[in-house]
C-alpha positions, 0 to 999 in steps of 0.5 A: 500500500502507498502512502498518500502524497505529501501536501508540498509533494502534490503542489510541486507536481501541479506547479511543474504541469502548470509550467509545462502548460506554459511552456506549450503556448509558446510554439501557438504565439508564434503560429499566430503572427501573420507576418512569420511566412512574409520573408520575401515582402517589402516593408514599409514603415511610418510614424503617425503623429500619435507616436503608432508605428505602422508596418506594412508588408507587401508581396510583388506589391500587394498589400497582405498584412498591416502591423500596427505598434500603438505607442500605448497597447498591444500590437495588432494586425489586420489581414489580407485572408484572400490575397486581393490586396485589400484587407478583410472585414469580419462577416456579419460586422458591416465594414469591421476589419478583423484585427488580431493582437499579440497577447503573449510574448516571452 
């Protein structure tokens, strides 16, 4: 018969399946940057006055992504899905673009 699991033996096994859990997310942060498969585009980059820095990435000149680096916030993008040059709306929402932010980094 085995004896139970001491209390601070039982919180170091949920502290290591919580770090691996952690340790998992990295490799989906950075599947979700659209600008990971654009290693042939043409960026550009600008300042507007607010201090938000805009990239955009341009295959044989057609617009595909568009990142934005507000001075204060998140970094988002907005996509060309299509691959028509224009960026995308949501379906449903009118004439939103869908934007995608970068919530992790390590």
């Amino acid at each position: 018969m085995r004896a139970p699991l001491a209390p601070h033996a039982a919180l170091a096994v949920a502290a290591l399946l919580a770090l691996a859990g952690c340790a998992s997310t990295g490799g989906a942060a950075k599947a979700a940057d659209p600008t990971a498969g654009l290693s042939n585009a043409e960026v550009r980059t600008h300042t507007v006055e607010n201090g938000d820095t805009i990239e955009e990435y341009r295959v044989a000149g057609q617009l595909r992504v568009v990142k934005v680096v507000p001075a204060r916030g998140p970094i988002y993008y907005l996509v060309d899905e299509n691959g028509d040059g224009r960026l995308d709306t949501s379906k449903g929402e009118g004439t939103v673009s869908p934007v995608y932010f970068k919530l992790f980094s390590w």
